[in-house]
C-alpha positions in Angstrom: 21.1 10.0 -31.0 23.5 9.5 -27.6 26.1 10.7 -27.1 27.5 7.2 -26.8 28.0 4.7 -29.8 25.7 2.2 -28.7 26.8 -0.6 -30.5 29.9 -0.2 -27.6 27.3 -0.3 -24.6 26.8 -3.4 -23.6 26.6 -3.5 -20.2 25.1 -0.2 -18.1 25.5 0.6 -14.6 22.8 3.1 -12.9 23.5 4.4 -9.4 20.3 4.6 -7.9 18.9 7.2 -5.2 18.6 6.6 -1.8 14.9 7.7 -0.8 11.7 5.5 -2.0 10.2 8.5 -3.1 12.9 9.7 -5.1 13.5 6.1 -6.8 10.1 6.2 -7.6 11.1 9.1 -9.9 13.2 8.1 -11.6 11.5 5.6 -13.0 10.9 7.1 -16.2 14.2 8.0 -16.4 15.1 4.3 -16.3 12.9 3.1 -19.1 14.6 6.4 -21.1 17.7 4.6 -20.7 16.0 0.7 -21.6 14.7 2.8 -24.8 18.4 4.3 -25.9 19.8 0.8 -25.3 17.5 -1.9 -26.1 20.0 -4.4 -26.2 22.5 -3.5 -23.0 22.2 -5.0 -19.6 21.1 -2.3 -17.2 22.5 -2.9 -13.9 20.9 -0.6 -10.8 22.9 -0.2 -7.5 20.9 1.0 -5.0 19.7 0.1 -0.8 18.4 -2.7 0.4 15.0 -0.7 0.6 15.1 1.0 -2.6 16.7 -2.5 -4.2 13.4 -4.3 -3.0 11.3 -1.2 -4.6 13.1 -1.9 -8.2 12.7 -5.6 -8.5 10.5 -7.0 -11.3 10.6 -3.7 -13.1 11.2 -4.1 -16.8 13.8 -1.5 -17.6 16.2 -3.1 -14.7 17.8 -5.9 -15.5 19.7 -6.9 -12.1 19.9 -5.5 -9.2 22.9 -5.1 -6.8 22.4 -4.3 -3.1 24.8 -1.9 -1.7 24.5 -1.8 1.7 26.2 1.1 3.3 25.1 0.2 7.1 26.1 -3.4 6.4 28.5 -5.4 4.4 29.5 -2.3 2.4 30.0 0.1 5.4 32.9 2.2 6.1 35.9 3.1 3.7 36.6 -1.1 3.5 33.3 -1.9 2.5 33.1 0.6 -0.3 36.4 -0.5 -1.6 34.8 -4.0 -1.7 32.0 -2.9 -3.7 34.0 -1.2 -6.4 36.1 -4.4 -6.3 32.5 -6.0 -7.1 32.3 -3.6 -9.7 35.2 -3.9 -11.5 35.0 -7.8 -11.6 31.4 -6.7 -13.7 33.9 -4.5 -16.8 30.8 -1.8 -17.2 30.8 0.1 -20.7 28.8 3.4 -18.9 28.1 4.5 -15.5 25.1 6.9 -15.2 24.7 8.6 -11.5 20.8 9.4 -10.4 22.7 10.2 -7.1 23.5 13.1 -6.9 26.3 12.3 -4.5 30.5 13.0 -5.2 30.5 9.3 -3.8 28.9 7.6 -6.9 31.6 9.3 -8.8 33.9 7.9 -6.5 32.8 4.4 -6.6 32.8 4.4 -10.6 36.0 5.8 -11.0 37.6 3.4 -9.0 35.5 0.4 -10.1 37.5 2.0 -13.6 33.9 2.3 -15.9 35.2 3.8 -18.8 32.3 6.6 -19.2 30.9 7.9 -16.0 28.0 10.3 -16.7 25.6 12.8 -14.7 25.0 16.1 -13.1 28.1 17.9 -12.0 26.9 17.9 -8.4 28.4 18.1 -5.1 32.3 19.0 -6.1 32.8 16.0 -8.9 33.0 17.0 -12.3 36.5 16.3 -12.7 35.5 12.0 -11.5 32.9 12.5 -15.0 33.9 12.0 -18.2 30.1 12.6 -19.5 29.1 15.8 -17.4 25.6 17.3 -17.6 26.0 21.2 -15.8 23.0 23.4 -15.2 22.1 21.0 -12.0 21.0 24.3 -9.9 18.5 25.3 -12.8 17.4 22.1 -13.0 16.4 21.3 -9.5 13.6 23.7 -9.9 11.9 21.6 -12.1 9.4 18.6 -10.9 11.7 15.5 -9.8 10.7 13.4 -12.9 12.2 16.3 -15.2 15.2 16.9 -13.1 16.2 13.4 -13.9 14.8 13.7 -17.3 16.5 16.7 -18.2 20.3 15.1 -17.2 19.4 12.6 -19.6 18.5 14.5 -22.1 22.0 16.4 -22.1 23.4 13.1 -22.7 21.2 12.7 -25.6 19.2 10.1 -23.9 15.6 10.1 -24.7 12.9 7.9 -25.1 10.0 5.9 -22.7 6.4 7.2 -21.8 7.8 9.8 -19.1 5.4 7.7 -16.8 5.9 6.5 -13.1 6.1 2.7 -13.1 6.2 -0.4 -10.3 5.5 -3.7 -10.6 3.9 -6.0 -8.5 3.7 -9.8 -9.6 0.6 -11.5 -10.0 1.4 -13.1 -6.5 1.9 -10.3 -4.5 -1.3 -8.9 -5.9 -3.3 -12.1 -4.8 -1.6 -12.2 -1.0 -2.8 -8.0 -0.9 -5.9 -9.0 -2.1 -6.0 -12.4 0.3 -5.0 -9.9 3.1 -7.8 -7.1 2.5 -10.8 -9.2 1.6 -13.7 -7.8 -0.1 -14.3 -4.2 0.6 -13.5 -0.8 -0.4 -10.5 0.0 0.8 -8.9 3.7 1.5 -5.2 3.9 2.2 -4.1 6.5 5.0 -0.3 7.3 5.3 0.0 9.4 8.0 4.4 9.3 8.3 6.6 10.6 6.4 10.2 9.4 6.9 12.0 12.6 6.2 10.9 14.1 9.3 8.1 15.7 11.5 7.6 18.9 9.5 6.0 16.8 6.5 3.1 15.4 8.9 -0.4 16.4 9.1 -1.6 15.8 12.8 -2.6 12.2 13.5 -6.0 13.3 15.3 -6.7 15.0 12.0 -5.7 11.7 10.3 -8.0 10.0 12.1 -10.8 12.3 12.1 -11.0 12.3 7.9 -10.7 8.5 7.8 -13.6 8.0 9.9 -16.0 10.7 8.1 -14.2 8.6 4.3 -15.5 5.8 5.9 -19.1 6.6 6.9 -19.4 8.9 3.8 -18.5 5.7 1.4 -18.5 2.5 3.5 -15.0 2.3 2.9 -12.4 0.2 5.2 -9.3 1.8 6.4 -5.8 0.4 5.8 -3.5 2.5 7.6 0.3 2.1 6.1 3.6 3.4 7.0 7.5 2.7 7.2 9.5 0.8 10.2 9.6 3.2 12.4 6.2 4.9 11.8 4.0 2.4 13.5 3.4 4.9 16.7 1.9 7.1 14.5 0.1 4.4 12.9 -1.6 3.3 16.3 -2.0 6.6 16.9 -4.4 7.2 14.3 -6.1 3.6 14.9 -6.7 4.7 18.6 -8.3 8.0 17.4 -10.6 6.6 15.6 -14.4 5.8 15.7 -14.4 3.0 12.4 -11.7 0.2 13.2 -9.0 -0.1 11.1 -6.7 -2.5 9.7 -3.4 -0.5 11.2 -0.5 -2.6 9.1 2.1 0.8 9.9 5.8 -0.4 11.0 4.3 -4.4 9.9 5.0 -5.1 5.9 8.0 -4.8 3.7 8.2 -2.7 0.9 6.5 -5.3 -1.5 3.7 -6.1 0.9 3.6 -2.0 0.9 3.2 -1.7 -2.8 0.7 -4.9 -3.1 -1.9 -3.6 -0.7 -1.7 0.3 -2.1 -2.1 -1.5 -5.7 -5.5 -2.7 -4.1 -6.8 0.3 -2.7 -9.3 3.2 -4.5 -7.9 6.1 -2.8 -4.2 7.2 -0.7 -4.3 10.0 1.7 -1.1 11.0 2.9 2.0 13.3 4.2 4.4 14.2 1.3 6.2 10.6 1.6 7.7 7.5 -0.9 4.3 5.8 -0.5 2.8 9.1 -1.8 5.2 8.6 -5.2 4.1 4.7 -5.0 0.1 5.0 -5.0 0.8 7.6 -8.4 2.9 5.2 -9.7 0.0 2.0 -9.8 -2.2 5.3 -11.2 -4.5 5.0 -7.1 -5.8 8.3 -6.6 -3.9 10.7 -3.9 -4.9 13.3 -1.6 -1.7 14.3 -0.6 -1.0 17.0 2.3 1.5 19.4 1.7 3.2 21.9 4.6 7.2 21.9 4.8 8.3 20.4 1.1 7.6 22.0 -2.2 4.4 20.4 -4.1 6.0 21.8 -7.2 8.6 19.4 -7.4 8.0 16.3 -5.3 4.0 16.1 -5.9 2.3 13.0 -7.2 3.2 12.9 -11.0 -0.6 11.9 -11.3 -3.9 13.2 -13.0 -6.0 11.6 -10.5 -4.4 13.8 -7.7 -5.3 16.5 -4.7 -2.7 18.7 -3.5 -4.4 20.3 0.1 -2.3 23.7 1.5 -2.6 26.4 2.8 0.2 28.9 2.0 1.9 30.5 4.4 4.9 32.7 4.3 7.5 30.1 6.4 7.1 27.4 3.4 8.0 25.7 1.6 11.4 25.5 4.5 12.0 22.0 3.6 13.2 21.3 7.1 12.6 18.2 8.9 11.5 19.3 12.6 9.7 22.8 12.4 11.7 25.5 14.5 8.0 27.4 15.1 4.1 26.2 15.4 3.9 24.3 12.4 1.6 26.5 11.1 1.8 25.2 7.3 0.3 22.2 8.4 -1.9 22.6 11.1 -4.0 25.3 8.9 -5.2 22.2 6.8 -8.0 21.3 8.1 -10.2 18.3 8.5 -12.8 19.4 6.2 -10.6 20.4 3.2 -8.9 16.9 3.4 -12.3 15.2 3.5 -13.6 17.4 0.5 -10.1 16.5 -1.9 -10.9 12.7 -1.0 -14.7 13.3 -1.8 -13.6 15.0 -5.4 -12.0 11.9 -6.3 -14.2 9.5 -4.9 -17.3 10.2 -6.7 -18.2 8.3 -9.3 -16.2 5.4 -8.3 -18.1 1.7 -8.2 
């Protein structure tokens, strides 16, 4: 049981996070909420980006775009949006962001119940307030989401990552790679340059993948990673197919969908590959694998510890020494671990 009658919710508004990675994680939180309210219309807010991420999945109903760098910037714009908001007479407002802003927004768009952690100075904007936020941010992403549910008596969905792709976004990835076997190599991570593994070491461990099992290279990234991504293509011996900075979000998911194997920085393409079940090697220095790894079984965590991290700082003030102590050769072996056996 909910704390909410459901029979009263009819219409659900969901105010997604802000980072691909951390969308990606709450995805079983969202089918927790399509379980408690079979029959509601869930409605998600989020990004542009983290918009395109959520369409076609099955426990969103619609989508609305808010656009804080566009049409919804500034004071006026996010007036306009609750405006938008209030037009849409929601029955219950549940906040994945942790920001005092979503609380904002829903008070002033006037939904009735407003519901989440009682982060960042807002409790008195909730009606529904979950509390032990600090005890629950210890736990792995998933659960922290999870868990606010759960004090709101919302259970319910496999606890799995989930993404969709449609049937034709799989055929242009597979159009686009051809025949082959294909490993994935992520060598950004958007957060900043304390999450990334050297790009020479990139490089090195695609080309001794490739030779070891005649796979192709696909090397992926965000906007503004495809520096890095030629980086790694010019360091290499095998040629590439260096698609960094050059697809959108869906093209993103499509061609990870396709391929046997991801290695990469902690990063939201990290949390996509786990979520269409591709096996990861994923590189951790700066961030804390305890609570933003791969929710996957088919995953490798490579680190080396060191007593600096996890500093979860975006530039590192020192030598960087959490990631530059992974070497080539551990990478290599985590890819090799998972690759055996596969056709």
């Amino acid at each position: 049981m909910t704390l909410f009658d459901s029979d009263r919710i009819g219409k659900i508004f969901i105010r997604s996070t802000n980072w691909i990675g951390d969308a990606v994680m709450t995805t079983p939180a969202l089918a927790a909420v399509r379980a408690a309210f079979p029959a509601a219309e869930v409605v998600v807010a989020a990004n542009p980006v983290v918009a395109e991420l959520l369409r076609h999945h099955p426990a969103c109903d619609r989508l609305l775009r808010y656009d804080k760098k566009g049409v919804h910037g500034g004071l006026g714009g996010l007036l306009r949006f609750c405006r938008e908001l209030r037009r849409e007479r929601f029955d219950l407002a549940i906040l994945f962001q942790n920001a005092i802003e979503a609380a904002i927004m829903t008070t002033l768009a006037r939904i009735p119940r407003r519901a989440g952690y009682t982060t960042d100075g807002r409790a008195l904007l909730l009606t529904h307030r979950v509390w032990g936020w600090r005890r629950a941010r210890r736990l792995h992403h998933t659960q922290y989401y999870l868990t606010m549910l759960a004090g709101l008596g919302i259970t319910g969905g496999s606890g799995r990552l989930h993404l969709c792709c449609t049937a034709e976004e799989r055929a242009w990835a597979g159009q686009r790679l051809g025949d082959g076997f294909w490993v994935a190599v992520n060598p950004g991570a958007t957060y900043g340059s304390a999450k990334r593994w050297p790009p020479e070491r990139f490089a090195a461990a695609a080309d001794l993948i490739a030779a070891e099992f005649s796979a192709r290279i696909l090397i992926l990234g965000g906007p503004n990673e495809a520096a890095i991504g030629r980086e790694v293509a010019a360091g290499m011996h095998t040629q590439p197919l260096n698609l960094a900075g050059r697809t959108s979000v869906r093209e993103l998911m499509a061609l990870l969908s396709q391929c046997r194997l991801l290695v990469t920085n902690d990063s939201g393409p990290m949390h996509v590959a786990a979520a269409f079940d591709v096996p990861i090697v994923a590189i951790f220095g700066s961030t804390d694998h305890t609570t933003t790894s791969p929710l996957s079984p088919s995953c490798r965590i490579v680190r080396q510890p060191t007593a600096c991290a996890p500093c979860l700082k975006t530039e590192c003030p020192t030598d960087h020494r959490c990631m530059t102590a992974v070497t080539v050769s551990q990478v290599v072996e985590a890819a090799r671990s998972l690759l055996k056996g596969q056709p």
